[in-house]
N, C-alpha and C positions, 0 to 999 in steps of 0.2 A: 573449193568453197567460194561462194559468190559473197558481194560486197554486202547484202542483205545478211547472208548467214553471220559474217563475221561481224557487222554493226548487231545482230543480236546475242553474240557471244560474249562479245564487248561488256552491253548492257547488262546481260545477265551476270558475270565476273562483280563487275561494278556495283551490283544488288546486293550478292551475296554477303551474307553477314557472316565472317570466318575468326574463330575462337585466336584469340592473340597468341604467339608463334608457335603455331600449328602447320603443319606442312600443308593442308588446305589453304592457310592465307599465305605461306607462300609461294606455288603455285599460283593461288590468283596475283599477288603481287609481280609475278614475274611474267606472268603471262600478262597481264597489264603493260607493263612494262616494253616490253617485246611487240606489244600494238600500237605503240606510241607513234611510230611514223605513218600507220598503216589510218590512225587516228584523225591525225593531222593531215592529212592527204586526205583523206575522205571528204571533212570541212571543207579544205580550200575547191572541192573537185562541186561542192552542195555552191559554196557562194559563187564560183563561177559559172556553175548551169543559173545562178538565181539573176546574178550579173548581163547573162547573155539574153536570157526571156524578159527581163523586167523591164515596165514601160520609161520611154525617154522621151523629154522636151524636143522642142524642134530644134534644136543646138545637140541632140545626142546626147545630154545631160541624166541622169537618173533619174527620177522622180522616187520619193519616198513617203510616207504618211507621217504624220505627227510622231510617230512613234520610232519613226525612223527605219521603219520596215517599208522593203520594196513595194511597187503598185503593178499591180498585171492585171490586163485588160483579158477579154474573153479566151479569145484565140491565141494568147503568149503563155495565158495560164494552162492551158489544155497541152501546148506542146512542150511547158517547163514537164506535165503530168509523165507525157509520151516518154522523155528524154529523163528525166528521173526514174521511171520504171526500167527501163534499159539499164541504164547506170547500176541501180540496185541488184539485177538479172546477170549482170557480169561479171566476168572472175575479178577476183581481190586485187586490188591496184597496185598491193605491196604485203605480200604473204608475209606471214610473223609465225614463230614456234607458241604454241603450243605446251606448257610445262604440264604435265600430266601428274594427278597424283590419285592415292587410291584413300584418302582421308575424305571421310563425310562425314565430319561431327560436326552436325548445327543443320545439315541439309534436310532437307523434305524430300519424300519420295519422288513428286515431280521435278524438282533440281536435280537428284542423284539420276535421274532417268534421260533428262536433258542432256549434262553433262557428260555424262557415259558417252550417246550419240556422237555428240564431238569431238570426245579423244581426252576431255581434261581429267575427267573421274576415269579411270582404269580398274577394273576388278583383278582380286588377286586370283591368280592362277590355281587351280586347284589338282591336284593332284589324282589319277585314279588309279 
């Protein structure tokens, strides 16, 4: 799983709206849980590519906007572009499990088909 896939499992998890204690919320609650470093390493990995291209005073100082958001000039911002795309393209910084469950009350066809994909929805085995 690349850092892209797992910031949209993440997000998706985070959306879902799962029936109060339901093995679907916890499942997501644990799988949440279980990304929490994987989370936080992401961030700090986002403000130090942001940190390393953003533009600086003649003292090496930041520079930021009113708003407090970095400033990138043509050419820092192309290559924050470069170097973000890479980072997102690459394996997961810090794998996390996965709680898998076979509970879809509340999902929509596109989530159950999502989730299935990567491991969290599991169908039950059927017998023949």
């Amino acid at each position: 799983m690349t850092n892209k896939e797992a910031y949209r499992l993440i997000t998706a998890l985070m959306e879902t709206q799962a029936p109060a204690g339901t093995k679907l919320e916890h499942a997501r609650n644990q799988t949440l849980k279980n990304a929490s470093s994987f989370i936080e390493s992401y961030n700090d990995k986002l403000e130090d590519l942001n940190i390393d291209y953003c533009s600086t005073d003649e003292k090496g100082n930041i520079i930021r906007d009113a708003r407090g958001q970095y400033i990138f000039n043509k050419d820092n911002q192309r290559a924050l572009s470069k170097e973000l795309k890479r980072f997102m393209d690459s394996p997961m910084l810090l794998p996390f499990q996965i709680v898998s469950t076979s509970d879809k009350k509340g999902l929509n066809d596109a989530q159950v088909e999502y989730l299935s994909e990567v491991g969290f929805i599991r169908e039950h085995m059927k017998l023949v």
